[in-house]
N, C-alpha and C positions, 0 to 999 in steps of 0.2 A: 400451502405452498411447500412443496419437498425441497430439500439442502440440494442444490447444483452438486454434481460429481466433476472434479479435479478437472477430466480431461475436456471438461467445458470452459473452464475458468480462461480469459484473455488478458493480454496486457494493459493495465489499465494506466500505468503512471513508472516513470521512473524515480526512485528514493534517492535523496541527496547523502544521505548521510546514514551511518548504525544509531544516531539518536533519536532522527526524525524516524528511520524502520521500527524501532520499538514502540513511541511513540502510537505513528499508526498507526499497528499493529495492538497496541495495546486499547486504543480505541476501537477499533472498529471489532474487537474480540466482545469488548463491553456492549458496545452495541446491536450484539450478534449477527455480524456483515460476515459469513466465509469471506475465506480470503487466501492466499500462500504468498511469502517473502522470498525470492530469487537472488541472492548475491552472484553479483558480477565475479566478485574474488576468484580468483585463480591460483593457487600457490606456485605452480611452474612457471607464471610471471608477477609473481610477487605483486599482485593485485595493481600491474598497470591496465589492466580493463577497466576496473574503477577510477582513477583518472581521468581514463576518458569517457566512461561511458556513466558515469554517477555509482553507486553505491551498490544499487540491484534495481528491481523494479516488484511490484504489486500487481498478484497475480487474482483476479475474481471472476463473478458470473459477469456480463454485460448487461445486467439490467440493474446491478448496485454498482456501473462507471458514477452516474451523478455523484451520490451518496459518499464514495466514498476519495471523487474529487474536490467536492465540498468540506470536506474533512479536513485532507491533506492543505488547501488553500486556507483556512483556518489556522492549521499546526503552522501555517509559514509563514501568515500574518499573525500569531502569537493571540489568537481567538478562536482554543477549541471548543466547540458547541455540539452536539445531540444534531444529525439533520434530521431527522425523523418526526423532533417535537416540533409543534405547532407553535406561531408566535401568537 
């Protein structure tokens, strides 16, 4: 299986928060899931996008949505797990 290129990658989820983004991000790197972090932040409005809009959002292929909604659903029920491993 070759690495998706960028301009494949969709929106998969929007990130609450910079702790849950690292978070994520720091999982799904371990788990080697591509991926890209989008902030909302704006500094010409002093970051009322994220207000309204959450944090940023998580950007990957469409065929790691599962994987790495299951993830995120994990980080927010405070039970990060491996989805890959078998029970």
């Amino acid at each position: 299986m070759s690495s998706p290129n960028e301009s494949d990658f969709v929106k998969i989820a929007v990130i609450e928060n910079a702790i849950e983004a690292q978070l994520v991000s720091s999982l799904l790197t371990q788990y080697g899931i591509p991926h890209r972090l989008r902030s909302f932040h704006d500094t010409a409005y002093d970051g009322l996008f994220q207000l309204q809009q959450g944090w940023g959002e998580i950007r990957a292929a469409e065929e790691n949505r599962a994987p790495i909604l299951e993830i995120l659903n994990d980080i927010r029920t405070h039970e990060p797990k491996n989805p890959r491993e078998e029970d």
